[in-house]
N, C-alpha and C positions, 0 to 999 in steps of 0.2 A: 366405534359405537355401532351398536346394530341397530335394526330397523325398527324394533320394537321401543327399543332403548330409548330413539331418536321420538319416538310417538307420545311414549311418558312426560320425554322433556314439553315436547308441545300441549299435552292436558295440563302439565304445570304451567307455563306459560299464560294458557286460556284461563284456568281456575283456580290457581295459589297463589296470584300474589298479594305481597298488603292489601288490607282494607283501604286504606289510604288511596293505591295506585288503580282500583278495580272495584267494579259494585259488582255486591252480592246476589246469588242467583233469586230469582224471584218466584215462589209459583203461582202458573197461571190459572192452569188448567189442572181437574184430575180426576180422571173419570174411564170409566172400561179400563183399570188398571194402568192405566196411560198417564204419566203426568211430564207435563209442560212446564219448563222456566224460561225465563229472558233475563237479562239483564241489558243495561245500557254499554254499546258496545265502544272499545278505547278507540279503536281505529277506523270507524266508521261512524256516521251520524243513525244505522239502523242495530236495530238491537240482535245481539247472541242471544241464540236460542239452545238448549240443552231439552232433551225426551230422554226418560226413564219409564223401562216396561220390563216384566218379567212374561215369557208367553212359552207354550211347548214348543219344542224341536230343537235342532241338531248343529253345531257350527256349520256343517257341511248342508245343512237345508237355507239356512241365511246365505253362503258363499256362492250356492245355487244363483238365489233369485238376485244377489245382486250384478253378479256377472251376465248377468242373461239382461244383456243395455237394451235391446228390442221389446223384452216388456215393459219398460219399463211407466208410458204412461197408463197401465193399470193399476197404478199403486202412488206412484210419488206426485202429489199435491202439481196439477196444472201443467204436469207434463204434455207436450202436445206430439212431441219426437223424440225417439233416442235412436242413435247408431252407432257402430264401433269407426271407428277412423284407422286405427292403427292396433294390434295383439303384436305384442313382449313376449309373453307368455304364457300358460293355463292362468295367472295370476296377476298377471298387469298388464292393461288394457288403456290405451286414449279412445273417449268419446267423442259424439257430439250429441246437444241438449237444445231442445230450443224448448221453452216454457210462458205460456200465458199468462199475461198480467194483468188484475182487475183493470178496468174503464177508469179513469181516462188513459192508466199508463199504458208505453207501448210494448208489444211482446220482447221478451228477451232470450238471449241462446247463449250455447258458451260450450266448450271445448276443454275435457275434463282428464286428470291422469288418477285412474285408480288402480292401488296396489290394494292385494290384501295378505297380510305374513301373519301367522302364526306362533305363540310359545306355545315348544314343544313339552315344556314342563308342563303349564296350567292347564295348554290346551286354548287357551284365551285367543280369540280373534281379534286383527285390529284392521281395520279398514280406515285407508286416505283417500278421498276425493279431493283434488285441487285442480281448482282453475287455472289454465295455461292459454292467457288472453288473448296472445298473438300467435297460438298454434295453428290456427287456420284463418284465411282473411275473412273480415266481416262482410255480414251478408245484409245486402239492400232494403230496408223498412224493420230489422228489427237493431234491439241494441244489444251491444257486447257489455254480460257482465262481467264487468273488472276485477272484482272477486267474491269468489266463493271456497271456503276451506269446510272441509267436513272431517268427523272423526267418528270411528264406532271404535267401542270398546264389546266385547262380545262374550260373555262369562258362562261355559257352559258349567249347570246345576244339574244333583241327581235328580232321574226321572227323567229323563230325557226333555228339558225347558233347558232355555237359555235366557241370560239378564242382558239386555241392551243398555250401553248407556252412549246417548249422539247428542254431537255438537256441532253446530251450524255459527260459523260467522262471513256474514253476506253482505255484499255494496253490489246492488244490483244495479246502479249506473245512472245515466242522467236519465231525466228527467223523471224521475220518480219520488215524490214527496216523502220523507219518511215517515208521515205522520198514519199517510194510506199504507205504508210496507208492512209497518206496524202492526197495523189495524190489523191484518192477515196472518200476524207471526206466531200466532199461537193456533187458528184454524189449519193453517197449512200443514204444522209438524204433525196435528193429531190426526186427521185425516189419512194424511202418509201414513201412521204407522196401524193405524186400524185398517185401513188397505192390505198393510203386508202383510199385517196377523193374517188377514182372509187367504192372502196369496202363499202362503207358509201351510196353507191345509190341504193343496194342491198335490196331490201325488207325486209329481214330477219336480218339486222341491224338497216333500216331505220325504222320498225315498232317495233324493242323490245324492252320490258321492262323488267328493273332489280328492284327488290324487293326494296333494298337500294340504288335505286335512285332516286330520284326527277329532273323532268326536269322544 
């Protein structure tokens, strides 16, 4: 089974199954084009979050900024550091993340594997972000989150836009109420992605090209 293949089965997993076994996305937010769901999440006490936008540019302008781990807290919600830890390849990459957490909770960081592959047919981008908790030892006053799974589905449309569709499911770790994560779970994604919009007009995202990718 390919890589893509393998990605599908996981969107099923997160959003088909019975009603019964999984609650329904919810929306939260929707606003500058941006809309926000949650739902209550199966394997965690905090909620899945899903972001849908449609905005201009290029597979290869999104493949930019996301591999570019150094910028990344100009744009992703509370980012306070990013760096590479380990390059696989032009296309998969381990990081490290450490990310601020409202008052009273305490900061947290985490240690991340992202690929990103392509069909060559659609042209469709898919981005994994996964948490790999014990890739690096934990570090003194902050907490390791346990997990984090992320998914972009990435559709490029005529006129040169692209359709986003990401899914966040997070257990940010002790000590952190879920009642506060909550509270944040819809500020957070729209933030980030109104960020990127901005960062997506940048020249230097808006003009690159990545080897393996086709726009």
């Amino acid at each position: 089974m390919n890589r893509h293949r393998k990605f599908l089965l996981l969107i099923y997993l997160f959003a088909a199954l019975p009603a019964g076994a999984q609650k329904t996305w919810e929306l939260k937010k929707d606003q500058d084009g941006i809309r926000v769901y949650s739902r209550t999440g199966d394997s965690s006490r905090f909620d899945d979050m899903r972001v849908e936008m449609t905005l201009p540019g290029k597979p290869s302008s999104l493949a930019a900024l996301i591999l570019d781990i150094g910028n990344y807290p100009n744009w992703s919600f509370n980012s306070a550091k990013a760096y590479t830890l380990k390059r696989i390849s032009p296309s998969e990459v381990y990081f490290y993340s450490m990310i601020r957490s409202p008052w009273p909770a305490s900061d947290r960081d985490m240690a991340v594997h992202l690929h990103l592959t392509q069909d060559t047919g659609t042209r469709t981008l898919y981005v994994y972000a996964d948490e790999i908790a014990d890739y690096i030892p934990e570090k003194q006053g902050l907490v390791r989150i346990p997990l984090s799974i992320e998914r972009w589905i990435v559709t490029p449309l005529p006129g040169e836009r692209i359709k986003i569709s990401y899914e966040l499911r997070l257990d940010p770790g002790a000590s952190a109420p879920a009642w506060l994560i909550n509270l944040f779970s819809v500020k957070g994604p729209y933030e980030t992605f109104c960020h990127l919009r901005e960062q997506l007009n940048q020249r230097k995202y808006r003009d690159a090209t990545i080897p393996f990718i086709r726009n």
